[in-house]
Each structure stands twice: as structure tokens, then as C-alpha cells.
MARSEBA-259734 format. One record per residue (C-alpha): x, y, z. Coordinates in pm, whole numbers, plus 50000, padded with zeros to 5 digits. Each point is the difference from the previous one (the first is absolute). Layout:
XYZ/...
END
This chain:
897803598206244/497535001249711/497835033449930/496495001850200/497534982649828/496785013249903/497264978450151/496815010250005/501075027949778/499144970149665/497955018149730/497894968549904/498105018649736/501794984049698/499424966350134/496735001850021/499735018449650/501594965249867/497634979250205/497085018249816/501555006849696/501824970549871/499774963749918/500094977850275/501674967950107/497114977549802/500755016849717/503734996949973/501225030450193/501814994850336/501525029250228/502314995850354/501865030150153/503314987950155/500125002250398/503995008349952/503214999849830/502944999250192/503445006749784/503015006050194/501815022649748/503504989650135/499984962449952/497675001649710/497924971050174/495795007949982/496504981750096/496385002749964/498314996650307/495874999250089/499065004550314/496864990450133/498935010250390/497554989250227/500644962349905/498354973550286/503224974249922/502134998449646/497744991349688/503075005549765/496735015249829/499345026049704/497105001249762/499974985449660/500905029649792/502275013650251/501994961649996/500215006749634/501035034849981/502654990650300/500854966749827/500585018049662/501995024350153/501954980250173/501144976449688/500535029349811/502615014750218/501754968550023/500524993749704/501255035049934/502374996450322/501384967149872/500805022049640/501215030950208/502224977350199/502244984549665/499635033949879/500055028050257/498025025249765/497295015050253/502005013450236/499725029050324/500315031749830/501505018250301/501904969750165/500544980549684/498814967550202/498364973049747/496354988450116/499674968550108/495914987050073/499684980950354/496804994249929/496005005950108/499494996550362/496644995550206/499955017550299/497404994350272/499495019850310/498004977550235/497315018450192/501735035849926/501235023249755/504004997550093/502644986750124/499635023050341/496134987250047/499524967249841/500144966550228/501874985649701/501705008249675/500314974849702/502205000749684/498514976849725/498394978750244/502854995350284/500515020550300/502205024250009/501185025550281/499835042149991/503845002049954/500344966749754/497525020949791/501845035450084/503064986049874/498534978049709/498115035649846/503315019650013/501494978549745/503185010250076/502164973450145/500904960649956/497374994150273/497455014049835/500524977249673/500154971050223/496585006050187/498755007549641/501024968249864/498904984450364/496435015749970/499864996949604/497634972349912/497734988749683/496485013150205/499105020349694/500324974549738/498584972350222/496755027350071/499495008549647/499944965949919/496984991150258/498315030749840/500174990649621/495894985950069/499305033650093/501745014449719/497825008249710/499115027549752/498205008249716/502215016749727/497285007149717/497295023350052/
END
């Protein structure tokens, strides 16, 4: 079991600071928080996951500067698992387990907020159960790289490429 989160505990003063403070997406700057990373510290194996709540049905849906961000991200750490994997240099320090990225996953509670209350849970666009995802966020056995290769799918990519016409900015003052 994880430690107790802190909901409704969320200082948002800082973000608001940036909304009234700095540059915004128009003019070239572009901020997401991350719902979650999950690393399992014994297999080395790690995702990024968003979660969005309250969905009607499965969009596979962010907004344009959160696609980006997520996209970036997400090619990034590829690339950098691909390396790590020929080279094993970032490693666990405590288990000495080298990282390996699953990926970025879309998670969508239908009508709800979990897996206890939601009529349905999906995982980059496909339905998956409470205990498929239970066992797919441990990341800790060979069934859980299987349902993330099952559930792993190119909806990020494909999205940011529907939003490039909604993509612009304005880089000189």
C-alpha cells in the first residue's frame, strides 16, 4: 500500500501565480502537471499515466498543450529507455533494477472517479477490468507487461496529430 494521499490538502497558490504571472500558451509557453508516475523499483519497469474522471464514454481525449507536453514526454523517455536498455546506466539505486519506459497511458473512469464507483474503466481507449488494471499498475509481474503491451497503443501520436490545426503560437513579441 502507497502513503495517504493528500487530496484536498493541494496548495494551488503557485499555479495560479504562473497563470497570472507568466507567458501563456499563445505566446510560446505551455505547462501540464502529470496525473502519475508509477515505477516499480524492483523490476525497474515505469509509466506516465493521466487520468481524467467523470468521462460520458472514452474520448481518448487531452487538450492541445497537454497532447504535446504528454507526447514530448513520452518520446523522450523512449528514446532514453531504448539507450538505457544497450547500456544499463540509469539504474534503481536501492534494488539496482535498470528502468525500462512502458509508456503513457490514458485512463478513463466512466461516470466515476475509480475503479470501486465507475460503470466502466478504460486504458487508452479499450476496456479494461478493476483487477486487469490492479495488476497492470503494480508493474511487477510478466502479466503486467503483457496487459501493458495489450493496452499500449499509438492514441497519443494519432491525437496530437488531429490537433496540429489547433497548434499555434507566436514566438516574437
Amino acid at each position: 500500500m502507497t502513503r495517504p494521499e493528500y487530496t484536498g490538502e493541494r496548495n494551488l497558490d503557485f499555479s495560479q501565480w504562473v497563470r497570472h504571472n507568466l507567458k501563456d500558451s499563445i505566446r510560446g509557453l505551455i505547462t501540464q502537471d502529470i496525473d502519475f508516475v508509477f515505477v516499480n523499483y524492483c523490476t525497474g519497469w515505469f509509466l506516465l499515466l493521466e487520468v481524467k474522471t467523470h468521462r460520458k464514454a472514452p474520448r481518448l481525449h487531452l487538450r492541445p498543450a497537454s497532447t504535446v507536453i504528454f507526447a514530448m514526454l513520452d518520446e523522450l523517455l523512449r528514446a532514453a529507455s531504448r539507450l538505457n536498455g544497450e547500456n544499463e546506466f540509469v539504474q534503481n539505486p536501492a534494488t539496482g533494477a535498470t528502468y525500462r519506459y512502458l509508456g503513457a497511458y490514458l485512463l478513463e473512469f466512466i461516470n466515476g472517479t475509480d475503479p470501486a464507483n465507475a460503470e466502466a474503466i478504460y486504458l487508452n481507449g479499450q476496456a479494461i477490468s478493476p483487477e486487469d488494471l490492479t495488476t497492470f499498475l503494480n508493474l511487477d509481474t510478466e502479466t503486467s507487461l503483457n496487459l501493458a503491451r495489450q493496452y499500449h497503443s499509438n492514441w497519443l501520436h494519432e491525437l496530437l496529430d488531429r490537433q496540429k490545426s489547433k497548434l499555434r503560437g507566436k514566438c516574437q513579441d
